[in-house]
PDB file as gemmi writes it, atoms N, CA and C in Angstrom:
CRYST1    1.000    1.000    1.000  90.00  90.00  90.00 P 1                      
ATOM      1  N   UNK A   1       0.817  -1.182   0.000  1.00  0.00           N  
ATOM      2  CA  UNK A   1       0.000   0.000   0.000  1.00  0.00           C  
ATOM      3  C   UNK A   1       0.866   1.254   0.000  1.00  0.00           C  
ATOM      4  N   UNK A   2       0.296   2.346  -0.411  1.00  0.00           N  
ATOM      5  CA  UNK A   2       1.340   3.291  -0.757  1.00  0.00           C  
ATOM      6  C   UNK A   2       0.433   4.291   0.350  1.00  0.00           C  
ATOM      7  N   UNK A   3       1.532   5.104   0.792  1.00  0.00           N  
ATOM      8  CA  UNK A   3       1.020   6.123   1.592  1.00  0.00           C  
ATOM      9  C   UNK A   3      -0.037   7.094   0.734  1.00  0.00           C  
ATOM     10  N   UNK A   4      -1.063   8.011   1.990  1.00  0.00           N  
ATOM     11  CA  UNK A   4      -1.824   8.809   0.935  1.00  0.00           C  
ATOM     12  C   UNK A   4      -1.241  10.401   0.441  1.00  0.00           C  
ATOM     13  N   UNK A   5      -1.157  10.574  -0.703  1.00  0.00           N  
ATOM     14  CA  UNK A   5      -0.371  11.997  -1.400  1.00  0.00           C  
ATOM     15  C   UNK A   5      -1.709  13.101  -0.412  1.00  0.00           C  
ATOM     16  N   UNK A   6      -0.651  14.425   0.505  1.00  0.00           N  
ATOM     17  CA  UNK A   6      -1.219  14.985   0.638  1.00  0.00           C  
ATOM     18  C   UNK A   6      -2.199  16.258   0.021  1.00  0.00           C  
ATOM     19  N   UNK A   7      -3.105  16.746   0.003  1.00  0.00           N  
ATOM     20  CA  UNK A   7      -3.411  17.724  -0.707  1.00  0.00           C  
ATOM     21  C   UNK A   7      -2.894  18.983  -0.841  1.00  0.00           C  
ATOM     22  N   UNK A   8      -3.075  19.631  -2.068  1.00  0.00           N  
ATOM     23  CA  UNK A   8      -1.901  21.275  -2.187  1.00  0.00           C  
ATOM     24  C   UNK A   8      -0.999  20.698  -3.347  1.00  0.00           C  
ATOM     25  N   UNK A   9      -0.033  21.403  -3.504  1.00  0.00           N  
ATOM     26  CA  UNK A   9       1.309  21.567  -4.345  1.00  0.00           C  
ATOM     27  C   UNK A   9       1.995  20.021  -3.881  1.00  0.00           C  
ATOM     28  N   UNK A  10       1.880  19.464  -2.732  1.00  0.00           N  
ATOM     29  CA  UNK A  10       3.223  18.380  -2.281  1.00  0.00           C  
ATOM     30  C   UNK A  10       4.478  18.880  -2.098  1.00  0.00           C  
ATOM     31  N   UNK A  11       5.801  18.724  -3.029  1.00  0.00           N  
ATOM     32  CA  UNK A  11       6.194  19.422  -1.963  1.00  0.00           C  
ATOM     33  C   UNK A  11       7.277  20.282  -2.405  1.00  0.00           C  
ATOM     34  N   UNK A  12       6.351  20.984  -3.485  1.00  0.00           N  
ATOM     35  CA  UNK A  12       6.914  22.540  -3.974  1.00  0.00           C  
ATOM     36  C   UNK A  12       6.593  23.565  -2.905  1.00  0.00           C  
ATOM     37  N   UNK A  13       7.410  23.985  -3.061  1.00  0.00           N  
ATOM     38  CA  UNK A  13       7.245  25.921  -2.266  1.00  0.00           C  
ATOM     39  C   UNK A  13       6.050  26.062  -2.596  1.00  0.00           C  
ATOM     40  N   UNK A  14       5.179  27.031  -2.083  1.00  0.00           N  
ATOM     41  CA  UNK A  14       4.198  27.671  -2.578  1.00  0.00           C  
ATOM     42  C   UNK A  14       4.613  28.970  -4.114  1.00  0.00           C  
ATOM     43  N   UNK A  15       5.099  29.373  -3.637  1.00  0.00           N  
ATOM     44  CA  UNK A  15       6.121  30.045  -4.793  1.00  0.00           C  
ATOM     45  C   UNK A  15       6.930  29.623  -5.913  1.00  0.00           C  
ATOM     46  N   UNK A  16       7.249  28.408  -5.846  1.00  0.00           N  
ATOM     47  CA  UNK A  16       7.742  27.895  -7.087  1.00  0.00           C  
ATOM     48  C   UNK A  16       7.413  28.627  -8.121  1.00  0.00           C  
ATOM     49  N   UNK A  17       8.547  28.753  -9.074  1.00  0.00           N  
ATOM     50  CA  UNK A  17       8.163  29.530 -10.425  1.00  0.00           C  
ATOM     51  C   UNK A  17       8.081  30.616 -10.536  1.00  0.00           C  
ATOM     52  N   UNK A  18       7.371  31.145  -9.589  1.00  0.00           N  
ATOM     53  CA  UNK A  18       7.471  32.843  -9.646  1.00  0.00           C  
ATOM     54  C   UNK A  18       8.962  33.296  -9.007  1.00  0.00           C  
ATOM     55  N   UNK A  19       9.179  34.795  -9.671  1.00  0.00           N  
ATOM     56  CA  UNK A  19      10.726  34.980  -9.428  1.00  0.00           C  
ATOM     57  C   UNK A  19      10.803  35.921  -8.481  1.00  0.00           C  
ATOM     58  N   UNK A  20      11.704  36.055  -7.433  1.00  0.00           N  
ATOM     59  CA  UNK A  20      11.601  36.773  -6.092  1.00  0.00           C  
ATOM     60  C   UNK A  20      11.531  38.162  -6.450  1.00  0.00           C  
ATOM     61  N   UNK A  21      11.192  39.095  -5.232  1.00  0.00           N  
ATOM     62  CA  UNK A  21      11.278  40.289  -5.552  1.00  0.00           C  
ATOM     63  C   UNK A  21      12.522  40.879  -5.787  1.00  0.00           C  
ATOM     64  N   UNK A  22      13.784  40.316  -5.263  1.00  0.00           N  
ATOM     65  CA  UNK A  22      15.229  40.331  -5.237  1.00  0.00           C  
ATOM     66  C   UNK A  22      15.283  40.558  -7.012  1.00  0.00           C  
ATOM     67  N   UNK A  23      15.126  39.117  -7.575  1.00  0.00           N  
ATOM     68  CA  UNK A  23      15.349  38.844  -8.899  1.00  0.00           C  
ATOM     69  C   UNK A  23      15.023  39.729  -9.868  1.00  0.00           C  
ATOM     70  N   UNK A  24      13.692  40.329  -9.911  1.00  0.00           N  
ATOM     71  CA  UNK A  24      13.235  41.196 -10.405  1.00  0.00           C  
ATOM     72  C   UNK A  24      13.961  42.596 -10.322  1.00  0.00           C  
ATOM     73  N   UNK A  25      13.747  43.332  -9.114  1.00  0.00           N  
ATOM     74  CA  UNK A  25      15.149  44.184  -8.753  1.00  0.00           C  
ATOM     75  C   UNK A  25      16.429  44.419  -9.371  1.00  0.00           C  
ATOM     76  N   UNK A  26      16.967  42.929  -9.288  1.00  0.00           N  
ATOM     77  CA  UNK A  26      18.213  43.274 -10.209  1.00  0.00           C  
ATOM     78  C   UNK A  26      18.066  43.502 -11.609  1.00  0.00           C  
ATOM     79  N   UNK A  27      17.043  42.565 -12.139  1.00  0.00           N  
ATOM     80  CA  UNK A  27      16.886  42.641 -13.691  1.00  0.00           C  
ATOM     81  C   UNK A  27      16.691  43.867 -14.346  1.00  0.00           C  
ATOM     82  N   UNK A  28      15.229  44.258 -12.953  1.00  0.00           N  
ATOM     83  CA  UNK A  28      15.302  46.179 -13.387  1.00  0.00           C  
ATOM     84  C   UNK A  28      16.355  47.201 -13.410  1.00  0.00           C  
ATOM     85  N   UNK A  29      17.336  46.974 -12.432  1.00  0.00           N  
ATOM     86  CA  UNK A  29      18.800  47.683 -13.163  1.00  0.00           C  
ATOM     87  C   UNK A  29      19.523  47.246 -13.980  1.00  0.00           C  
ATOM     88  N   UNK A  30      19.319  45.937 -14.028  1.00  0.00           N  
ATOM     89  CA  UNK A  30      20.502  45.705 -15.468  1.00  0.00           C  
ATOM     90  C   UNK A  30      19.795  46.335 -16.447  1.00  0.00           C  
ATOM     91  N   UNK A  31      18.791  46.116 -16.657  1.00  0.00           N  
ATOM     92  CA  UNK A  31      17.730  46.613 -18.249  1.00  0.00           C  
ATOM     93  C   UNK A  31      17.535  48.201 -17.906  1.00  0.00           C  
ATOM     94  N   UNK A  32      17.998  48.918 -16.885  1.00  0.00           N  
ATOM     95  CA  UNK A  32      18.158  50.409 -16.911  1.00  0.00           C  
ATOM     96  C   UNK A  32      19.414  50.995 -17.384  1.00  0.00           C  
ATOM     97  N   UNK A  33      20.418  49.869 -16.595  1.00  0.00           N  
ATOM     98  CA  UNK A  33      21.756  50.280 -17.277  1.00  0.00           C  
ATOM     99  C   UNK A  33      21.881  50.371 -18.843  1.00  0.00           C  
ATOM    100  N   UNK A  34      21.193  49.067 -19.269  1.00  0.00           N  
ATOM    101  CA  UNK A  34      21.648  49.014 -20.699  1.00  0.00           C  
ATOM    102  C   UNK A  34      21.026  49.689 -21.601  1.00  0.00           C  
ATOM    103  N   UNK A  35      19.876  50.225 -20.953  1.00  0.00           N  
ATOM    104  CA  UNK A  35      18.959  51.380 -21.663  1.00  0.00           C  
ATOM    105  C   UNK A  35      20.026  52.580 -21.908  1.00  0.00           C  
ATOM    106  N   UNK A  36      20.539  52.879 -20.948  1.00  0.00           N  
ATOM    107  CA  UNK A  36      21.560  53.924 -20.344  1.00  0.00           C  
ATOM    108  C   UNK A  36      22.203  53.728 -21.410  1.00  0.00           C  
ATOM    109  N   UNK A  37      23.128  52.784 -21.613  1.00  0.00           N  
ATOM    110  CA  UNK A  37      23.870  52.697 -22.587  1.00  0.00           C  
ATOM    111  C   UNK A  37      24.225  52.540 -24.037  1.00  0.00           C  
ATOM    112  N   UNK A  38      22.329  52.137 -24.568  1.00  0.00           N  
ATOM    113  CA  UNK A  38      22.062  52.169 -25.607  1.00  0.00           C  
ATOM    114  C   UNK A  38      21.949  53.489 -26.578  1.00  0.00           C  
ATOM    115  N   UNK A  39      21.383  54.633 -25.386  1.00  0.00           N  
ATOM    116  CA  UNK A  39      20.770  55.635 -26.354  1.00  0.00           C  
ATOM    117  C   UNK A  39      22.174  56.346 -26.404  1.00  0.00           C  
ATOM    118  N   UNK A  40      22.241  56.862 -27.886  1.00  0.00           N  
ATOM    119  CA  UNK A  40      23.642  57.585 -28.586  1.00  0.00           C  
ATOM    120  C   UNK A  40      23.420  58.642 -28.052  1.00  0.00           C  
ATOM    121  N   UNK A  41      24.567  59.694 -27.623  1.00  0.00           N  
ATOM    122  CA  UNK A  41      24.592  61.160 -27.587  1.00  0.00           C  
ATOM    123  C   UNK A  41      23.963  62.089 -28.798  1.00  0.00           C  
ATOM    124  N   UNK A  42      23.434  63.304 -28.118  1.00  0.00           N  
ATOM    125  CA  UNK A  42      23.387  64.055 -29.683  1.00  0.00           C  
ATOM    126  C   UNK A  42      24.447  64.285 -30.361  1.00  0.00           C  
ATOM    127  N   UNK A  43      25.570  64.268 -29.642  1.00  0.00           N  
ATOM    128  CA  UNK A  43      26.779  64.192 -30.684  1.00  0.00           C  
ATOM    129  C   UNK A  43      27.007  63.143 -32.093  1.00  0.00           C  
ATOM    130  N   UNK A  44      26.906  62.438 -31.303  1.00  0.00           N  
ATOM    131  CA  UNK A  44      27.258  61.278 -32.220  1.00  0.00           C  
ATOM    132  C   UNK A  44      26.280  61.242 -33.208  1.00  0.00           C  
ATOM    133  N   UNK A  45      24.530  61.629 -33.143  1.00  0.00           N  
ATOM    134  CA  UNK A  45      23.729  61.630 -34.116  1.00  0.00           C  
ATOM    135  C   UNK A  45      24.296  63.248 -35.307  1.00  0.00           C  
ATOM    136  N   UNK A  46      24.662  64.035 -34.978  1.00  0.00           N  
ATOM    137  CA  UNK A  46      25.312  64.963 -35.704  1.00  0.00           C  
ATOM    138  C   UNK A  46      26.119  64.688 -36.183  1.00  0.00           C  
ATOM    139  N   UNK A  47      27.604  63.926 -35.932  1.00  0.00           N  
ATOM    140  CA  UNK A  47      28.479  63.962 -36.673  1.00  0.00           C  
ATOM    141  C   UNK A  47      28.125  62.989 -37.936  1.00  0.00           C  
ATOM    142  N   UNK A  48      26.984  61.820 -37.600  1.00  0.00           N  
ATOM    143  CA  UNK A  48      26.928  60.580 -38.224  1.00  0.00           C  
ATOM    144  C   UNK A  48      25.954  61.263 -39.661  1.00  0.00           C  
ATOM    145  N   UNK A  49      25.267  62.380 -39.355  1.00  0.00           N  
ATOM    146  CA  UNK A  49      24.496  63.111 -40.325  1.00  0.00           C  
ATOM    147  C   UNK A  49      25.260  64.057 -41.074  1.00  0.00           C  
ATOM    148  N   UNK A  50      26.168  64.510 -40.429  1.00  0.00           N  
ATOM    149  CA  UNK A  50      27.439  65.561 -41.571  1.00  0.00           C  
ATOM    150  C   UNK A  50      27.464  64.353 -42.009  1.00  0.00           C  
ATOM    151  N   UNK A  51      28.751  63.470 -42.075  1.00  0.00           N  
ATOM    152  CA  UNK A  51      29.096  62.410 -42.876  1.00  0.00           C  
ATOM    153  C   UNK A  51      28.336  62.487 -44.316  1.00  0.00           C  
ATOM    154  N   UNK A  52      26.736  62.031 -44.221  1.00  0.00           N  
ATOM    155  CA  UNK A  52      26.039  61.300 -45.025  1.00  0.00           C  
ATOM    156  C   UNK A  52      26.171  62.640 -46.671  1.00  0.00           C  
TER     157      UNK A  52                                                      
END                                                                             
């Protein structure tokens, strides 16, 4: 005879899967930094338009 499986999840976290508030946190500064670092100066859009 097999023992009886209790009811609920068993024996995941209740949280399983979802990502901590920690996790999130960091992700939101990395993806601020790289925002940061994506957008060009107005410089650089000027000189790249003389050029053309």
């Amino acid at each position: 005879m097999s023992a009886p499986t209790p009811e609920g999840r068993g024996l995941q976290h209740p949280a399983f899967g979802r990502p901590s508030p920690a996790l999130i946190a960091r992700a939101h500064r990395g993806y601020a930094r790289f925002l940061a670092q994506a957008t060009p100066d107005d410089h650089t859009l000027d000189a790249a338009a003389r050029r053309r």
